[in-house]
C-alpha positions in Angstrom: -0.3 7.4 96.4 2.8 6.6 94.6 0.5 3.8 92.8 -1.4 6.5 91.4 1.1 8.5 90.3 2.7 6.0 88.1 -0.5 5.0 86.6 -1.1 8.4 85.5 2.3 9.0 84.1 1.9 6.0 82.1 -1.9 7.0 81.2 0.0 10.5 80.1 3.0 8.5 78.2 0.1 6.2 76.4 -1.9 9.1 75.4 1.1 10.6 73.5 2.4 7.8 72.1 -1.4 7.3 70.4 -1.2 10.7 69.8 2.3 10.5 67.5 0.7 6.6 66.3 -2.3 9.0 64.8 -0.1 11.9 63.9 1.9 9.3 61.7 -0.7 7.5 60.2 -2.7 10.6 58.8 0.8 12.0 57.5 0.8 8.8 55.6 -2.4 8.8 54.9 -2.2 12.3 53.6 0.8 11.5 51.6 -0.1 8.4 50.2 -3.3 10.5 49.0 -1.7 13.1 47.5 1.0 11.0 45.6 -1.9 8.6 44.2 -3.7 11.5 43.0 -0.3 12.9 41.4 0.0 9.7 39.9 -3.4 9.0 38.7 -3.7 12.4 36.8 -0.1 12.1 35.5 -1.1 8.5 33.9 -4.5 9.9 32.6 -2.9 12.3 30.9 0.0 10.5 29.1 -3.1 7.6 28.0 -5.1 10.7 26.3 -2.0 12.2 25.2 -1.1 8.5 23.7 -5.3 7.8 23.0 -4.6 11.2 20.7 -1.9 10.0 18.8 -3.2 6.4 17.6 -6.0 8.2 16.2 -4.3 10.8 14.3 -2.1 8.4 13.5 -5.0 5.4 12.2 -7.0 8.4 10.6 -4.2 9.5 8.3 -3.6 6.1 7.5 -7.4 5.9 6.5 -8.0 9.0 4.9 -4.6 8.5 2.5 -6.5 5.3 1.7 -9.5 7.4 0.5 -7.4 10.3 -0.9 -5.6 7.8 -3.1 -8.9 7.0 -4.3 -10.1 10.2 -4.7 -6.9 10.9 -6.9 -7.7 7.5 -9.2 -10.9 9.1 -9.7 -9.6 12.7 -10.2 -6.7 11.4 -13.0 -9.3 8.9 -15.4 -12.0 12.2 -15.7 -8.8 14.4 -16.5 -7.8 11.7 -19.0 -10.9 11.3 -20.4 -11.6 14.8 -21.4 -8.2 15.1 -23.1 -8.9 12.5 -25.1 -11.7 14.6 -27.6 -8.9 17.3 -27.8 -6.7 14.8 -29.3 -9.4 14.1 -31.5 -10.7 11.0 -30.3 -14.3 10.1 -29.4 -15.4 7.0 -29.8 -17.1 5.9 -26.3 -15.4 2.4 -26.6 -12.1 4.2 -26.1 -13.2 5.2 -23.1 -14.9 2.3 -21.8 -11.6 0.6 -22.3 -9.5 3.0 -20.3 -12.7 2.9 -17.6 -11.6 -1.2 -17.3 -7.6 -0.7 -17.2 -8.2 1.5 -14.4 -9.9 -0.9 -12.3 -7.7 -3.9 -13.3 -4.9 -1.4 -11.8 -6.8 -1.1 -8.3 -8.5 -4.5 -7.8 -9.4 -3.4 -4.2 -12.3 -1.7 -6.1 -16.1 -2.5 -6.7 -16.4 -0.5 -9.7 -15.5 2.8 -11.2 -18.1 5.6 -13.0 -18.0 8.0 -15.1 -20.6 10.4 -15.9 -20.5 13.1 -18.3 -22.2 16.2 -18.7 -24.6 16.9 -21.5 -22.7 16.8 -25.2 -19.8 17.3 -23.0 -17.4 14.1 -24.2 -18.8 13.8 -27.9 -21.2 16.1 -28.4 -23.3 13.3 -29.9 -25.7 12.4 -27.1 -28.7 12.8 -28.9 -27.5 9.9 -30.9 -27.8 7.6 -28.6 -31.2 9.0 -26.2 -33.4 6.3 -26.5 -31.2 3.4 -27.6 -30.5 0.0 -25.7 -28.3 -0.5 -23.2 -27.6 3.5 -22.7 -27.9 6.0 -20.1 -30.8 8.7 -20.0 -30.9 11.5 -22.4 -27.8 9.1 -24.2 -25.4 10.7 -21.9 -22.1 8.7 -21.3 -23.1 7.7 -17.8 -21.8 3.9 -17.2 -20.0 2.3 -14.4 -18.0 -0.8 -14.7 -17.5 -3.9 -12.6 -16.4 -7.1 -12.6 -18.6 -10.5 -13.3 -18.6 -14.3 -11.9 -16.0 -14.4 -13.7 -13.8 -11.9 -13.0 -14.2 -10.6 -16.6 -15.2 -6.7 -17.0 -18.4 -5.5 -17.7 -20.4 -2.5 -18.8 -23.3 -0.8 -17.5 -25.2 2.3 -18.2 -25.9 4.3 -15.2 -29.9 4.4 -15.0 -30.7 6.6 -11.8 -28.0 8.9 -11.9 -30.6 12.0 -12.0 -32.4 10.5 -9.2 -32.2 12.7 -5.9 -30.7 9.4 -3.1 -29.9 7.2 -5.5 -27.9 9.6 -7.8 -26.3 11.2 -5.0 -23.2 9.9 -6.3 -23.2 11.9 -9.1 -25.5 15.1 -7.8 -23.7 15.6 -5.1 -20.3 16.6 -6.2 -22.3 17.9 -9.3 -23.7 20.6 -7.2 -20.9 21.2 -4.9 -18.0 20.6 -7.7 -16.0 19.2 -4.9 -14.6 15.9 -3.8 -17.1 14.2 -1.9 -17.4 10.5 0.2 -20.8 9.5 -0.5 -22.9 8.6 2.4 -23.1 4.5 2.8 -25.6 3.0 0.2 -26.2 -0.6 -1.0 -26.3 -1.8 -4.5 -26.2 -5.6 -5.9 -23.3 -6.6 -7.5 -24.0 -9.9 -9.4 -26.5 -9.7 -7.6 -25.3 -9.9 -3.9 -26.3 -6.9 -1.7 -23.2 -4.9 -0.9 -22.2 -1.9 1.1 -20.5 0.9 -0.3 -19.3 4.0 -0.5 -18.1 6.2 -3.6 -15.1 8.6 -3.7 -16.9 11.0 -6.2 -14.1 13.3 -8.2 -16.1 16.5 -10.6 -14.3 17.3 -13.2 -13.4 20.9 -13.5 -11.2 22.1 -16.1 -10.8 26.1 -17.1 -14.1 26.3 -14.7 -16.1 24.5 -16.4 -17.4 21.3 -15.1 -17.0 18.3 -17.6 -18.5 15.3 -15.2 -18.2 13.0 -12.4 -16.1 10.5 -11.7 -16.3 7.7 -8.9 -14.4 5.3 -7.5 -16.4 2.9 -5.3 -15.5 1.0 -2.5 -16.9 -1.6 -0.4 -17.5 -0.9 3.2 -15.7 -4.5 4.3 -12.4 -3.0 3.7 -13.1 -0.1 5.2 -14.0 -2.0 7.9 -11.4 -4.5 7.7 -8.8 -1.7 8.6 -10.8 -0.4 11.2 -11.5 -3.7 12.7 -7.5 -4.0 13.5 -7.2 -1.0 15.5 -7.1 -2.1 18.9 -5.3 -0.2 21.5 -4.3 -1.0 24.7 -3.6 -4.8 24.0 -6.7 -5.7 22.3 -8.8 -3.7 25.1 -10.2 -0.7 23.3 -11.4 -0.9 19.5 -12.2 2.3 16.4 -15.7 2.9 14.9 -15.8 5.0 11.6 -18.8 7.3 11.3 -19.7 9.3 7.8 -20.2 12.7 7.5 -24.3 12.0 8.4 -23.0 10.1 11.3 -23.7 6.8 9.6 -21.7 3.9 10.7 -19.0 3.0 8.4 -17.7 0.6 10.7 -18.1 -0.6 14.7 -17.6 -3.6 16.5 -21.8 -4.0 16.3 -22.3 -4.8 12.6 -26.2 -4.3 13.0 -25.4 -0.5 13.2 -23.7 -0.5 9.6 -24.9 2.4 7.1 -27.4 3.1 10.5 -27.0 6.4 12.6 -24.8 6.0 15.3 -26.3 5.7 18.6 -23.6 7.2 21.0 -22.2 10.5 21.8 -19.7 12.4 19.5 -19.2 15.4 21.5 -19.1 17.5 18.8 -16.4 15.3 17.3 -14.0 16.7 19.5 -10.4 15.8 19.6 -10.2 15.9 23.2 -10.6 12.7 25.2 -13.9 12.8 26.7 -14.8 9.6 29.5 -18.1 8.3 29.3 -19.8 4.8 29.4 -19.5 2.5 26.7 -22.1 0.2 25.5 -19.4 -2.4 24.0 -16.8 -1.8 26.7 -19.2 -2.7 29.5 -18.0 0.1 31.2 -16.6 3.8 31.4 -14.2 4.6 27.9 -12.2 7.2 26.8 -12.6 8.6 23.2 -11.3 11.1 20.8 -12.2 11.9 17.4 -10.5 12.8 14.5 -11.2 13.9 11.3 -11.2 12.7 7.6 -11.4 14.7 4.5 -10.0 13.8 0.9 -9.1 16.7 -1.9 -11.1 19.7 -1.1 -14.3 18.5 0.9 -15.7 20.8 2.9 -17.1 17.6 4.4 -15.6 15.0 6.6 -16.0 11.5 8.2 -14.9 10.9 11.4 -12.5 8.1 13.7 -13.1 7.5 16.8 -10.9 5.4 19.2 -11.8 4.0 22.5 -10.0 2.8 25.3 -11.5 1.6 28.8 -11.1 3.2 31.5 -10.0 0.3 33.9 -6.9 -0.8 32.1 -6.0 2.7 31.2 -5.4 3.3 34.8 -4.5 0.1 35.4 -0.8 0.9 36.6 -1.7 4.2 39.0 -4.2 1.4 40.3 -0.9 -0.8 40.8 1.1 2.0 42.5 -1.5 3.4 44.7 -2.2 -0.6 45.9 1.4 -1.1 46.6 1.8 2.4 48.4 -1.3 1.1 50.5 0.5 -1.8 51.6 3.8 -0.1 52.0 1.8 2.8 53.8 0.2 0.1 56.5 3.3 -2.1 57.2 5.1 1.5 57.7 2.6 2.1 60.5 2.7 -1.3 61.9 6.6 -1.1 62.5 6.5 2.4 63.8 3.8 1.5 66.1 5.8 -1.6 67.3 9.0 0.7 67.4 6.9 2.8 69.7 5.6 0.0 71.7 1.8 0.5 71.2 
């Protein structure tokens, strides 16, 4: 009888001391839970917080690039149509300043200017017709450099030609600033990507040409290329106003719509899978405009998701492992 009784006081004393062992662990449990969600969320948002300000802070960088490009082309057309006030207008005047200007910024491809009808000399119909001249003998001419670095003319053939005038009918329609969608053209005859930072020139409201400066898409992409946040883990991609790629880590996509989502080009940071990542990214988008375009391209930056949360993974690992040697001693303490 007395056997009995002391098995079921111990049976009573085990049961409790399971019962506290339990009681423990899923406070820990609990706790350990709540602290690692805390701490994820907390770490989430400081990396889109800090995945925000790279890419304000790599767009501006970009779209001064492009501005100060914008401004190249807005001070030559403002140049140019002072000069028949002063009372010259011979057109080699202005070829020359057209070459000065793009020894100043050898970064360039090329610069154009296009005038509008009788709107430099007044002598177009001079020259309709003749060699080595635009249509309708409008001053229309872009110049670049050859093999050998020296500068050379040329008369501006398709510049009335819906696509491949776009340069020029664009901001002719629009009379604002505008970044020409991604086109090709052979310099020296090697195929190159570009795009053109197209400045109309408006003076007293009247709209006296177009002015361009043109720039490869291999800088553009060499800047982007070097955006890399989060130690070389995440990477930029540069999308025009069409959506075109400007630049991303896949160089078959170049000047080709881009295939992923944009969310509306939201600056929030949106997760989603990433084909180059391999895995779920974060992105954000900011804008790009230059002068006053109503238009704008777009930067996006991408970081993955896995080394984003990389140190909440850290933390909630090592509060696991605290959490379990925590029960262990307890439960020894208690002599389970």
């Amino acid at each position: 009888m007395a056997r009995q009784l002391v098995s079921k006081k111990m049976s009573t004393r085990a049961q409790m001391l399971l019962t506290g062992a339990i009681t423990i662990t899923l406070g820990f449990v609990v706790t350990i839970g709540v602290l690692s969600w805390q701490s994820s969320n907390a770490q989430k948002s400081l990396a889109e917080h800090y995945l925000q300000q790279i890419a304000q802070n790599e767009a501006l960088k970009i779209q001064q690039q492009l501005s100060y490009a914008r401004d190249v082309a807005h001070n030559l057309g403002h140049s140019l149509i002072a000069l028949p006030q002063g009372g010259v207008t011979d057109r080699k005047v202005v070829d020359k300043i057209m070459e000065s200007t793009l020894r100043d910024n050898p970064d360039y491809l090329s610069i154009s200017v296009i005038f509008e009808e009788n709107a430099y000399d007044g002598r177009d119909a001079e020259f309709t017709d003749k060699p080595d001249q635009a249509p309708k003998g409008r001053y229309a001419f872009f110049v670049d450099r050859d093999q050998s670095g020296s500068y050379k003319m040329h008369p501006l053939l398709s510049y009335l030609t819906p696509g491949q005038g776009d340069y020029y009918l664009l901001p002719q329609k629009s009379q604002k600033d505008t970044l020409i969608e991604p086109y090709s053209y052979a310099y020296n005859g090697v195929p190159t990507l570009l795009t053109s930072v197209a400045a109309p020139i408006v003076s007293d409201g009247k709209l006296h040409g177009v002015v361009t400066s043109d720039i490869s898409l291999a800088s553009l992409q060499q800047k982007v290329n070097q955006i890399k946040p989060w130690a070389g883990g995440g990477y930029a991609v540069l999308l025009s106003t069409a959506g075109k790629v400007i630049s991303y880590p896949d160089k078959n996509l170049t000047s080709k719509p881009y295939p992923g989502k944009t969310d509306n080009f939201s600056s929030s940071v949106v997760e989603q899978d990433d084909p180059i990542l391999g895995e779920k990214g974060l992105i954000t988008w900011q804008p790009i405009t230059i002068g006053n375009s109503s238009d704008s391209w777009y930067l996006g930056v991408v970081a993955p998701v896995s080394q984003v949360m990389a140190a909440a993974n850290r933390q909630l690992l090592s509060a696991i492992i605290l959490g379990v040697i925590s029960i262990l001693l307890v439960s020894a303490l208690l002599g389970i």
